[in-house]
C-alpha positions as CSV (number, residue, x, y, z in Angstrom):
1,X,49.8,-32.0,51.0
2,X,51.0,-28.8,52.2
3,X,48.7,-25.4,52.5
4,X,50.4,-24.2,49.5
5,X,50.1,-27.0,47.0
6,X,46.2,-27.6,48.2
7,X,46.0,-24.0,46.7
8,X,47.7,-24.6,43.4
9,X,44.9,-27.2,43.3
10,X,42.4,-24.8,44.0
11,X,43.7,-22.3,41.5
12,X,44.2,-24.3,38.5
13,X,41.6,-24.9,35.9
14,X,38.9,-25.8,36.5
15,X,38.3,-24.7,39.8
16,X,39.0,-21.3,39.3
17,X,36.3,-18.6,38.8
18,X,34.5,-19.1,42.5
19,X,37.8,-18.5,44.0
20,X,38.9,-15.2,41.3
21,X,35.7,-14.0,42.0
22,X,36.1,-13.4,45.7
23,X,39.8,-11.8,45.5
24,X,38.2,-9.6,42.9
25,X,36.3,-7.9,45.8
26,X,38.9,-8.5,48.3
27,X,40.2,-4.7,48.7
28,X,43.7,-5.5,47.7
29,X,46.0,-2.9,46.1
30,X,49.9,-3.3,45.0
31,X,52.6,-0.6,44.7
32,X,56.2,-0.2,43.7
33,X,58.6,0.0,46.4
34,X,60.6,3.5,45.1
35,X,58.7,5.6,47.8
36,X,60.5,5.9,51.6
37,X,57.4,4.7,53.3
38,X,56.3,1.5,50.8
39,X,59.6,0.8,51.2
40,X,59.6,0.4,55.2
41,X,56.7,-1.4,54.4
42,X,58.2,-4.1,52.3
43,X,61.6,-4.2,54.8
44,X,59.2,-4.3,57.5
45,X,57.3,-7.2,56.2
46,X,60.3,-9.0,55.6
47,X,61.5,-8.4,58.8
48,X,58.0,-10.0,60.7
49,X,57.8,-12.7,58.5
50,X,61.3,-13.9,59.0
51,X,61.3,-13.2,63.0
52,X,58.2,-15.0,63.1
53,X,59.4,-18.1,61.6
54,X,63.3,-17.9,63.5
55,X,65.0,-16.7,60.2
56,X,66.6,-13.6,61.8
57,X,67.5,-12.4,65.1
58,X,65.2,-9.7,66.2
59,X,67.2,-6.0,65.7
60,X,65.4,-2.4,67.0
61,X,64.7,-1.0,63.5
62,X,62.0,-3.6,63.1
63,X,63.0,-4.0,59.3
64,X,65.0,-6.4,57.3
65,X,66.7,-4.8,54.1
66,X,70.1,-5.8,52.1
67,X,72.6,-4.2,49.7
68,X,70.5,-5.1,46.8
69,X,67.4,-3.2,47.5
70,X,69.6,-0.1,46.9
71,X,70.4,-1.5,43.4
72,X,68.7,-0.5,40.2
73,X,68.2,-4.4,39.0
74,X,66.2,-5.1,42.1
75,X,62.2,-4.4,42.6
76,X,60.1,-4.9,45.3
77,X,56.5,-5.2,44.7
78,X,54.0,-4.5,48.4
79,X,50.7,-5.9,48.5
80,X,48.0,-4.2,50.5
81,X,44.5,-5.1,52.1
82,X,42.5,-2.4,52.6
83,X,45.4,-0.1,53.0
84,X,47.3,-2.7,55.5
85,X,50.5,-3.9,53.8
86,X,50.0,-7.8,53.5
87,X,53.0,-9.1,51.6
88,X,55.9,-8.4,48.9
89,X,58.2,-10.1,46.7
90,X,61.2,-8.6,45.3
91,X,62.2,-9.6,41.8
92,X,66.3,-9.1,40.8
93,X,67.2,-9.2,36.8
94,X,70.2,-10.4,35.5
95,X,71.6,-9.4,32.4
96,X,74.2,-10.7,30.4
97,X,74.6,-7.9,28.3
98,X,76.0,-5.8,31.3
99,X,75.4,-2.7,29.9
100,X,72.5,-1.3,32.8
101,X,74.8,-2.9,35.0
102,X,72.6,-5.7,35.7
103,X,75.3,-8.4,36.4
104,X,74.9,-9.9,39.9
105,X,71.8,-10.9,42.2
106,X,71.6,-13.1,45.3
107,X,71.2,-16.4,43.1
108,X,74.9,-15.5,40.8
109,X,76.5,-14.4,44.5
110,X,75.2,-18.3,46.1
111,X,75.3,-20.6,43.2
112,X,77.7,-18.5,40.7
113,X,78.6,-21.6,38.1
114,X,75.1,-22.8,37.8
115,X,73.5,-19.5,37.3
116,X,76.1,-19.1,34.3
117,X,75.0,-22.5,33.2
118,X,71.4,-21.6,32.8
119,X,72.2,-18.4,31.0
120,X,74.6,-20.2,28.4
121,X,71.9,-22.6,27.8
122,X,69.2,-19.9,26.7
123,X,71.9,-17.4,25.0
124,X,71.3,-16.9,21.2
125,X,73.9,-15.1,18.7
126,X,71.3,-12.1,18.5
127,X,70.3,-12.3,22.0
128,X,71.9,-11.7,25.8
129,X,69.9,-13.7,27.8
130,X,68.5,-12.8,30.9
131,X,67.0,-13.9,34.0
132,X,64.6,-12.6,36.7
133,X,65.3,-14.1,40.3
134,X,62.5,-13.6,42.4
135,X,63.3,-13.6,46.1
136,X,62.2,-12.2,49.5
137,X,59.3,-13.8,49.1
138,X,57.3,-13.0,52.4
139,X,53.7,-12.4,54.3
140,X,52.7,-10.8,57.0
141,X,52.4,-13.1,59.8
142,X,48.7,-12.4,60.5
143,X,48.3,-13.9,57.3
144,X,50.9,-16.3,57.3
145,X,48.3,-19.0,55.6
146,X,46.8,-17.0,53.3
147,X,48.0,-19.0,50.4
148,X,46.0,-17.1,48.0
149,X,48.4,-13.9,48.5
150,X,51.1,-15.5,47.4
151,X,49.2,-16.5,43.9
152,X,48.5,-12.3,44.1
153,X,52.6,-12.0,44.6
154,X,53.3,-14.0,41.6
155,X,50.5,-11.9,39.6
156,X,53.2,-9.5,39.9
157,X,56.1,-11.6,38.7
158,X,54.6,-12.7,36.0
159,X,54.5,-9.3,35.2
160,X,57.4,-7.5,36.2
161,X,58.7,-10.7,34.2
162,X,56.9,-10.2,31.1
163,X,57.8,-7.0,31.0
164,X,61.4,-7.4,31.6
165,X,61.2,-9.9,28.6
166,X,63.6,-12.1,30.6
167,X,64.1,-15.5,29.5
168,X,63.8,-17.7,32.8
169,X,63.1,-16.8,36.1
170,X,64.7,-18.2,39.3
171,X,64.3,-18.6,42.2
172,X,66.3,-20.4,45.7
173,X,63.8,-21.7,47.7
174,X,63.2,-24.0,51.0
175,X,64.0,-27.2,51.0
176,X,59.8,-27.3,52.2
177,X,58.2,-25.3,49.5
178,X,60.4,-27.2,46.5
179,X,56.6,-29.0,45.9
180,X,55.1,-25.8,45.3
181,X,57.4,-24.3,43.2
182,X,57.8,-28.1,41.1
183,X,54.2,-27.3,40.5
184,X,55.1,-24.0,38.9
185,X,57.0,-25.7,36.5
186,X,60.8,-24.7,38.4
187,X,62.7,-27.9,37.8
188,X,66.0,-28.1,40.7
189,X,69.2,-27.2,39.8
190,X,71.7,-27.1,42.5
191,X,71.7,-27.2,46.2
192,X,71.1,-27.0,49.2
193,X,73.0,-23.6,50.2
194,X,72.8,-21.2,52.7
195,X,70.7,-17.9,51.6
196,X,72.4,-14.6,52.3
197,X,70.9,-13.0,55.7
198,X,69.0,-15.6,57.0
199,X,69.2,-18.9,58.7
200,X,67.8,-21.5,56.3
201,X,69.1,-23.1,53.3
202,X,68.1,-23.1,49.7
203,X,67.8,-25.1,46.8
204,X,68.3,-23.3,43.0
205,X,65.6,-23.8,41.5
206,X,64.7,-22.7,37.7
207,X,61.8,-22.4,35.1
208,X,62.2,-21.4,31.9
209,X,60.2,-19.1,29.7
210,X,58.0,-21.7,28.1
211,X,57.1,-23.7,30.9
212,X,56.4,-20.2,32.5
213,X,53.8,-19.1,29.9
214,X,52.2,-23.0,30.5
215,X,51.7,-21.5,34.0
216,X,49.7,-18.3,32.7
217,X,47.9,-20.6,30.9
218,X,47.5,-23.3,33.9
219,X,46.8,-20.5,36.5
220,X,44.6,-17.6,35.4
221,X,45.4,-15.7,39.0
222,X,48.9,-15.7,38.3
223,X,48.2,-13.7,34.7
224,X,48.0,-10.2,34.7
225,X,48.0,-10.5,30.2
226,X,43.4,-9.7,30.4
227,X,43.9,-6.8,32.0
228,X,43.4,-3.7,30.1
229,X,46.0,-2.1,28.5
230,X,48.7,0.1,31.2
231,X,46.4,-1.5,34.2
232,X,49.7,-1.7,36.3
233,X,51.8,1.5,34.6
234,X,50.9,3.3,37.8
235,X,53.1,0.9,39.5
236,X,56.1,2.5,37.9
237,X,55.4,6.3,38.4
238,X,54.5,5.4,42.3
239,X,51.1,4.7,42.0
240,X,48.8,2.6,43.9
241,X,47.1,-0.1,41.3
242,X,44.2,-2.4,41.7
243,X,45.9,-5.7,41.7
244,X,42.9,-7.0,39.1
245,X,42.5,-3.9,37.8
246,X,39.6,-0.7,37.6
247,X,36.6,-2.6,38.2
């Protein structure tokens, strides 16, 4: 079993509370990457994580950004530990009802008739669907088996993706963390491709609203929902936030 699925283990019910108790008092702290320096910070974690594992060449900047961090659809989210940036996640929506201009992420670009697939299958008369891809996924190397930050990254998702109010989220993953994500209820669509940028392939993999709210349910880390009411709105005005909140 790898690190990863011994902590979905650990982090489902009932083993939960020890386990919440000590990140509650852990020192960590999230913002929004629309600032110049959280920004370095999330290209710059990108950028060790992937060097570190052979995903990129190393390049003198020292940071690893794309096209679509410049894009309005696309939002990275920086974790810190005591003040040391620790790991991000950047989440890209899709819209079918173009008119933000939310048409095209990474996912669309790489597997471009299955994403259309997925959002034909969830489209109502009434309502565009929309999906939330949730990519550069990374951790600082120091903490490269810290599993638990990466339950604290999808904290976020779930919800920068309950806020969007999209109606699945995606996601292309390695062929080596399909387990993990399986356990988050993302079934496998399509694949393996190559991901733009880097040198590994990725599978398409996909969960859909419902089997996304059994994972709130499943995995009380990952919900953000008990918080009190605008907890993370400081995220969106360039704010540092508690990632479990003003205690």
């Amino acid at each position: 079993m790898s690190n990863l699925q011994t902590a979905a283990v650990s982090f489902a019910k009932p083993q939960r509370r020890d386990r919440l108790q000590t990140l509650e008092s852990s020192g960590l702290t999230a913002r929004l990457a629309i600032d110049p320096e959280t920004k370095a910070d999330a290209y710059g974690l990108r950028y060790l994580s992937y060097l570190s594992g052979g995903y990129i060449d190393p390049t003198p900047s020292g940071l690893f950004q794309d096209a679509d961090d410049e894009k309005p659809n696309c939002q990275s989210v920086v974790i810190y530990k005591h003040a040391r940036p620790v790991a991000s996640v950047r989440l890209c929506v899709l819209d079918s009802d173009d008119h933000r201009g939310y048409t095209e992420i990474p996912a669309n670009r790489i597997f471009p008739e299955d994403v259309e697939a997925l959002l034909a299958s969830v489209a109502t008369p009434d309502r565009p669907s929309k999906a939330t891809e949730i990519n550069r996924l990374v951790r600082h190397p120091d903490f490269a088996t810290d599993v638990e930050l990466v339950f604290v990254l999808f904290r976020f998702v779930s919800f920068m993706v309950l806020r969007e109010g999209s109606d699945m989220m995606l996601s292309c993953v390695r062929r080596n963390h399909t387990p993990f994500y399986k356990r988050l209820n993302f079934q496998n669509v399509a694949g393996p491709r190559k991901y733009a940028g880097v040198k590994f392939e990725t599978n398409l993999m996909a969960c859909p609203q419902q089997d996304y709210t059994a994972n709130l349910q499943n995995f009380p880390i990952v919900d953000s929902r008990a918080l009190e009411t605008g907890a993370y709105d400081g995220l969106f005005h360039g704010e540092t936030v508690n990632v479990f909140g003003s205690k």
